[in-house]
Each structure stands twice: as structure tokens, then as C-alpha cells.
C-alpha positions in Angstrom: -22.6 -14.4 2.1 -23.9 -12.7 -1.0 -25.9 -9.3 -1.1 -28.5 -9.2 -3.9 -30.6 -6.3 -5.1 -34.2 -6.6 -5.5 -35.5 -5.8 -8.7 -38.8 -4.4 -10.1 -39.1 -2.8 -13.2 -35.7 -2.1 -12.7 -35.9 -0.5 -10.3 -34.0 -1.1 -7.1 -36.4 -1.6 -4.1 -33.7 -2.7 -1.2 -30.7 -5.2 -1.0 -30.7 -8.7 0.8 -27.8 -10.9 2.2 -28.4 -14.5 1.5 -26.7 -17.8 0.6 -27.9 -17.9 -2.7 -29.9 -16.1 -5.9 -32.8 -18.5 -5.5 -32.9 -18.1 -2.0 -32.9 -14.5 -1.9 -36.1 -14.7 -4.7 -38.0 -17.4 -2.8 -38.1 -15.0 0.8 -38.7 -11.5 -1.2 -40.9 -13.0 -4.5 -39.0 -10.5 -6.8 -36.4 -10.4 -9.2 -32.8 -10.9 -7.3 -29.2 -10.0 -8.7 -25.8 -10.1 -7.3 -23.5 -7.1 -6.3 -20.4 -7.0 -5.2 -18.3 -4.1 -6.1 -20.3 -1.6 -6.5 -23.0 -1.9 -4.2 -26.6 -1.2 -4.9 -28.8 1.6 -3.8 -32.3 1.5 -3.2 -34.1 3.7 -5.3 -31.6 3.5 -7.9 -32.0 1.9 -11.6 -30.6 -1.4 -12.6 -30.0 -1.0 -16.7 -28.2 -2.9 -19.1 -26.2 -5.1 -15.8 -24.9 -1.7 -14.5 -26.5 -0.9 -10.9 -26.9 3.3 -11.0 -27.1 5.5 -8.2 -30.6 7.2 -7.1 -30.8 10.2 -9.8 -30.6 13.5 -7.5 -32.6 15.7 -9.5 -35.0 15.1 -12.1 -33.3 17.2 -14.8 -30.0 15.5 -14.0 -29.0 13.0 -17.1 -26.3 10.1 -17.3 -22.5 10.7 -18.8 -20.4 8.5 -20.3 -19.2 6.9 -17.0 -23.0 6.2 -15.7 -23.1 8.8 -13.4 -25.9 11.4 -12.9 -24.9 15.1 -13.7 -26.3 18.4 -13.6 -27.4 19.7 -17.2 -25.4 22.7 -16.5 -21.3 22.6 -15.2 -20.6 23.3 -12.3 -19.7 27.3 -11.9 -15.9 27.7 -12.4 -14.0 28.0 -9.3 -11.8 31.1 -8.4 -8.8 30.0 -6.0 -8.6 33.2 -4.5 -12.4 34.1 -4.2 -13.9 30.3 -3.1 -18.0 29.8 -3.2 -20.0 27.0 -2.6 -23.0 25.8 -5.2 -25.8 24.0 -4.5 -28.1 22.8 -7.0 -31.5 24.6 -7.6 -33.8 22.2 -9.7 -36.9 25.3 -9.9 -34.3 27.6 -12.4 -32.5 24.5 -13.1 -28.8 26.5 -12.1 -26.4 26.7 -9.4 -26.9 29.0 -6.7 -24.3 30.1 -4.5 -24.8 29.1 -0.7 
């Protein structure tokens, strides 16, 4: 059976499995559209007929590929000397953890 997203104001609000597009619209009343590869995440974005992940952080932005990355890189990693980063959206920087 299918899996739709429902839509409003692009934004998507859950998924539903049903036999069909208009069947999926009549039971939830919203805007329905099919997924199948990649699937859809409530509380994403549905844009342009590309389904987008939730965005993490607010001052995250989209690349080229669609996905949602931090405005600053990621801190360069040292083989010998390995830290962990977590994102820290008050100073807008990675902070090691």
C-alpha cells in the first residue's frame, strides 16, 4: 500500500498508508502526496517536490544536495588527538563535548 504525507503549508504534519491519493485526502481533509524513496518526516518541508528533513537548528541553511547544514564547518579533525562537537545554536559554533 502507499504511504502519503500530509501537507499544510508545506509543511509535513504526519504520513498515512492508504490505497490511494484520494483516499488518504478524504480520511485526513489535507493535502496528500506520495513517497516512496525517501520517506517523509513530520515536521519537515515539502518544496519544490523534494520532501526535506526537519531543519535541526534554526540558523542551519540548505546546500546544494537539500540537506540542512551548520553555517559554520564542522572543526577539522586531528587523527591522533580525536574530539567530539556538538552544535551550540546560542554562539552559533561547535563546542567540544
Amino acid at each position: 500500500m502507499p504511504n502519503f504525507a500530509i501537507i499544510e503549508n508545506n509543511i509535513i504534519l504526519n504520513t498515512i498508508v492508504a490505497n490511494s491519493k484520494a483516499i488518504a485526502e478524504e480520511i485526513t481533509g489535507k493535502t496528500c502526496v506520495e513517497f516512496t524513496v525517501e520517506p517523509a518526516e513530520p515536521g519537515g518541508t515539502y518544496v519544490n517536490g523534494v520532501f526535506l528533513k526537519k531543519k535541526p537548528y534554526a540558523s542551519w541553511v540548505l546546500n546544494e544536495f537539500n540537506i540542512w547544514t551548520a553555517p559554520v564547518e564542522y572543526p577539522e579533525v586531528d587523527p591522533d588527538n580525536f574530539k567530539f562537537y556538538n552544535w551550540d545554536e546560542a554562539t552559533i559554533s561547535w563546542i567540544e563535548s
